[in-house]
N, C-alpha and C positions, 0 to 999 in steps of 0.2 A: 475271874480272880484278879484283883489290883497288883498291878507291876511292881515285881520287888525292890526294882531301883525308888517307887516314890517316895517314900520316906527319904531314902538316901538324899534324893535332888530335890526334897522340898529343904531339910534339914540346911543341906550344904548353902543352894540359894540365897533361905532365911537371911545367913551367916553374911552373907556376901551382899544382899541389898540393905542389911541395918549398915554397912561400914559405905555402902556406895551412893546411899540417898543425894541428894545434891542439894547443896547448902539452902539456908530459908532465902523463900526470895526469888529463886528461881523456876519456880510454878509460870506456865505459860503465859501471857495478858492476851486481853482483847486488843486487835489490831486498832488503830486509831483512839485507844484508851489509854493505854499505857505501855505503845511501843509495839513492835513484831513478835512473835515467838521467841522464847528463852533459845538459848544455843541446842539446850538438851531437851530433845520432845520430852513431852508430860508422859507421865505414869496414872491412869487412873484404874484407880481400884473398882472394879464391873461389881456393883451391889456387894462390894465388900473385896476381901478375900473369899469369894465366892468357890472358887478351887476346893479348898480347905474347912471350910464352915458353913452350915445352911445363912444362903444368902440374905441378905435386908436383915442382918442380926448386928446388934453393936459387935459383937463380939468378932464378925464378919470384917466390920470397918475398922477396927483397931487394930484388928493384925494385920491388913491391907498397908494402913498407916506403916505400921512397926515394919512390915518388908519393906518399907522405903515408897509407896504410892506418895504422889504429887496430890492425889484429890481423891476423895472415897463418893462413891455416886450412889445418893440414892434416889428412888423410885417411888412418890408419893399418890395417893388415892387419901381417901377419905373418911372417918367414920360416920353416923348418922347425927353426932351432935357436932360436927363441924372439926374433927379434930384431923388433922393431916399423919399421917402414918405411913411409915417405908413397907411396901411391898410391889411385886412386880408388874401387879396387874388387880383390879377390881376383885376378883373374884380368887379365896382366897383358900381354898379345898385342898391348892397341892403344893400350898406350904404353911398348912398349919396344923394342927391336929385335929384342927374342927368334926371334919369327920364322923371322929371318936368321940363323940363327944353329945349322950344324948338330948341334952337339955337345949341342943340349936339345931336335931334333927328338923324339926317345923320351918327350920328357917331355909334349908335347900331347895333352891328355885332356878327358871331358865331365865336369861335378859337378853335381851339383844345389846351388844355393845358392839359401836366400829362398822356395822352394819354384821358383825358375824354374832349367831344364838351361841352362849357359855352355858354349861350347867353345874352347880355347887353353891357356896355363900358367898357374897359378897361381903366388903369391906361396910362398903354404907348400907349396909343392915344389921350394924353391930353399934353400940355405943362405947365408948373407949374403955371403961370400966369394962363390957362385955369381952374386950379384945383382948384386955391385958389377961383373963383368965386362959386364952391359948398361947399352945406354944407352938415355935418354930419347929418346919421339918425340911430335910434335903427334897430339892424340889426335884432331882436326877439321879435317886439311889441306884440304879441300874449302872451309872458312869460313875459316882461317886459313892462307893461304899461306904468309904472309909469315915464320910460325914456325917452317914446315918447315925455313929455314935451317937452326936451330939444332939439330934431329935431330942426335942422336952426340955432340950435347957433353956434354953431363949425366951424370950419374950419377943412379942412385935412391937419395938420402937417406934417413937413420935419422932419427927423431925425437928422440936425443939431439943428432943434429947440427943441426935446428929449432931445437929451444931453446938450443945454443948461439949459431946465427945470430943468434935475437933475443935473447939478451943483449947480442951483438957490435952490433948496429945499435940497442939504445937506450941504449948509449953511444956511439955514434959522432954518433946523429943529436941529440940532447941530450932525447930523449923516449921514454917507458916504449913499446913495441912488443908488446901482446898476442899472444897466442898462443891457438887455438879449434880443437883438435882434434876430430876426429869417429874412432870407432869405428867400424869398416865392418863390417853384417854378426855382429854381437857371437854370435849362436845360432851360427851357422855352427860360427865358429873355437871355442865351445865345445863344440862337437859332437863335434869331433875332435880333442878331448883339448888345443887350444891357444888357451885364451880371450886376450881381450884385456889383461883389466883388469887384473892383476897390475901385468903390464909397464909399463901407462899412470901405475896410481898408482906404481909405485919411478921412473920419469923425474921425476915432475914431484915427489916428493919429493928425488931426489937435484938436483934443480935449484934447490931450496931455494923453491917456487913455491907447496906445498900452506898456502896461507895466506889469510885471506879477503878482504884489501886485494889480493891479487895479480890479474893479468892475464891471468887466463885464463876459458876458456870450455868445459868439454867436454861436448860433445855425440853423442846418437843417434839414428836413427827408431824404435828397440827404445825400450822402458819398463824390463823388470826390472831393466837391467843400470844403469841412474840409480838405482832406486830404491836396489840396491846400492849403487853409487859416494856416494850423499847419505851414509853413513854414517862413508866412507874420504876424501874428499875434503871441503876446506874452500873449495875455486873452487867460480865458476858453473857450473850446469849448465843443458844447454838441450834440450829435447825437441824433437825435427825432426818436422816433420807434411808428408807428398806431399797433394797436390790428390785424390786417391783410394787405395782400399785399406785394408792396416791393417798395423799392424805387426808383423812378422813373428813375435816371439817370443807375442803374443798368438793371435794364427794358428794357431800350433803347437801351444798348450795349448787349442785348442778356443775361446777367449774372440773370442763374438760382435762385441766392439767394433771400427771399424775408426777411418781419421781422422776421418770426419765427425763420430763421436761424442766422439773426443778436442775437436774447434776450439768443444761446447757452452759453454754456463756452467757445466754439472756439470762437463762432464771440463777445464775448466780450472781448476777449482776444484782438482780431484784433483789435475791436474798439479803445481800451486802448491804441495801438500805434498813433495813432492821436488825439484821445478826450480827455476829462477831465470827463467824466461823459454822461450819456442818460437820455435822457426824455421822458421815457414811457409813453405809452396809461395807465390809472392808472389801465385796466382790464387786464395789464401782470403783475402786481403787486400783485391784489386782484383779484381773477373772481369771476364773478358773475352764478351764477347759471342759471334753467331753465325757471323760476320764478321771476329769477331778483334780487334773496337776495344776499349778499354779502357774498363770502367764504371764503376760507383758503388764507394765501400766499401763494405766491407760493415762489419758490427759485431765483429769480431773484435780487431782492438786495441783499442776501446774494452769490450770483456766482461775481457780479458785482463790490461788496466789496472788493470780493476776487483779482480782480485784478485792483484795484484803481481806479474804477470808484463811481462818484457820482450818487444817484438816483434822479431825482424831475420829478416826474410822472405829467400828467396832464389827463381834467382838474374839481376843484370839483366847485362846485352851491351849492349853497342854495334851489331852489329848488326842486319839487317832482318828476318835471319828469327827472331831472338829479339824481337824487338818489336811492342807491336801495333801494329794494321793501320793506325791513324791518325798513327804517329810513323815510320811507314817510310818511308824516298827511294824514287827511279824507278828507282834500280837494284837488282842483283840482291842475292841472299840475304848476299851477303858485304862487302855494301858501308856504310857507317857510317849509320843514319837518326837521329832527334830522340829520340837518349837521353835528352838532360836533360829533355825533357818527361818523359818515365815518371819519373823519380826525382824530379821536382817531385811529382807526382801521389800518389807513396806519402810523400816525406816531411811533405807537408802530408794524409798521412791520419792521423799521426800516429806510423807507425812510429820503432822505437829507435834503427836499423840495419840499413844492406843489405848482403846478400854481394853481390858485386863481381867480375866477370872483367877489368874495366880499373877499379882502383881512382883511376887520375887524373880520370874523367870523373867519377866521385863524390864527392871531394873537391871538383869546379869545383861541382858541384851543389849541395853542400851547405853551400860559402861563397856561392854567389849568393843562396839562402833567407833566410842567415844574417845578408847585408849586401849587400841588394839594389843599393845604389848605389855601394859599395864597389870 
């Protein structure tokens, strides 16, 4: 059963990140582009207002916006004629309706991607026409009841239609609205003759965005394909780091390194010559114990500092079973606990920026740091 405070503390929130957004303009830059980090870490909205609404929906990124997010991220794959589209992952079974849907049963298949077998439809087995006939669905009805309402309204967005949105909402709201795309998977869809990057850089060219004051952020857990893009693109870019593993394109080519040798001082140094900054797993920032309670920092944004990278770890919830064991309630997994202690905890560890599945509780959080008596 959904905690009866949620309404209440999304309601109230709402209320309190449209008045506390921070003026246009102060969306973070890329270190050695345009200056350090803003005074106020960034707000990004995690595939939207994802809390609130099945994620990678416009509908997702505009209320993100509207609670006061710094930058709405989305998460692009592919269709079969080449068109780029927000979703979390290739394979597209558990957030859309496809399923149900029997005219693309023939279409459910297994693939290896990342080196792990998926089983369901994928993205580039659809053509964009084929896609726009499904709709969104909560991708963690189990945690998020309250979202399944909105199953069947949405459509799957194109990422021209993102960057349309946020041009549309930082004029409406009188403040610039980044945009922090992620490449899903970048080896995969190279693999099979439909990489990403083309498409990614003519968008954000024809958006008139590839500029170095601009509002953006693109990001991957892959390496070459940044090292690539540093050449093509004048935005930030930002290397993703998992709490374990390595990243897949290095994998591939035999290369020993995994994350943990990416979060050193060597390989953040390395990073620095292509990135603007990483987006750690937030448990290489703060770990968590045996227990699950939240610990010490560790040294990782201050090594990262040190050589001009930005931090925006990901990613925090509101709820219990996303949080550790010391800011959890007495209720169940789906119920809201003491969020804003976790985001006090990282933004006084020094981080730039958090991704955000309820971008309004971060905003509350990061004007109360801001102006504690305020």
């Amino acid at each position: 059963m959904p905690s009866p405070l949620r309404g209440l503390v999304a309601a109230a929130l709402t209320t309190l990140a449209l008045v506390s957004a921070p003026p246009a303009g102060t969306f973070a830059r890329a270190p050695g582009r345009a200056g350090r980090p803003a005074a106020a870490p960034v707000v990004i909205g995690h595939r939207g207002a994802s809390g609130y609404r099945p994620e990678h929906t416009l509908a997702a990124y505009e209320l993100a916006a509207r609670m006061g997010a710094d930058f709405i991220e989305p998460d692009l794959v592919t269709t079969s004629d080449g068109v780029l589209v927000a979703r979390h992952e290739p394979e597209i079974g558990g957030t859309t309706d496809v399923a149900a849907r029997p005219e693309f049963a023939e279409r459910r298949t297994t693939k290896t991607i990342d080196g792990v077998a998926h089983d369901g439809w994928f993205a580039e087995d659809f053509t964009l026409a084929e896609l726009r006939t499904l709709r969104a669905t909560e991708r963690i009805p189990e945690i998020r009841q309250e979202n399944t309402i909105y199953d069947g309204r949405y459509r799957v967005p194109t990422f021209d239609e993102v960057l349309a949105l946020r041009e549309r909402l930082s004029d409406e709201l009188g403040r610039e609205i980044g945009v922090y795309p992620e490449t899903k998977s970048p080896s995969y869809f190279a693999s099979i003759g439909r990489p990403l990057e083309p498409a990614l850089v003519a968008a954000i060219e024809r958006a008139g965005l590839n500029r170095p004051d601009a509002p953006v952020f693109v990001q991957s857990f892959e390496t070459q394909n940044l090292r690539a893009l540093r050449g093509q693109l004048k935005v930030g870019l930002i290397q993703l780091m998992q709490a374990t593993g390595a990243p897949a394109d290095l994998a591939a080519a035999g290369d020993p390194r995994g994350y943990a040798d990416l979060v050193t001082p060597q390989g953040l140094a390395d990073i620095a010559t292509y990135a603007d900054g990483i987006g750690p797993d937030k448990d290489l920032v703060i770990g968590r114990d045996a227990s699950e309670a939240l610990g010490e920092p560790t040294a990782l944004v201050t090594d990262a500092h040190a050589v001009g990278l930005l931090v925006h770890p990901y990613t925090f919830r509101n709820e219990n079973r996303f949080l550790p064991a010391q800011f959890r309630s007495h209720g169940g997994e789906a119920d809201y606990g003491d969020a804003f202690a976790e985001y006090e905890a990282f933004l006084r560890a020094g981080v730039d920026g958090v991704f955000t599945d309820s971008p309004d509780t971060a905003v509350a959080a990061r004007a109360a740091l801001l102006d504690p008596v305020g």
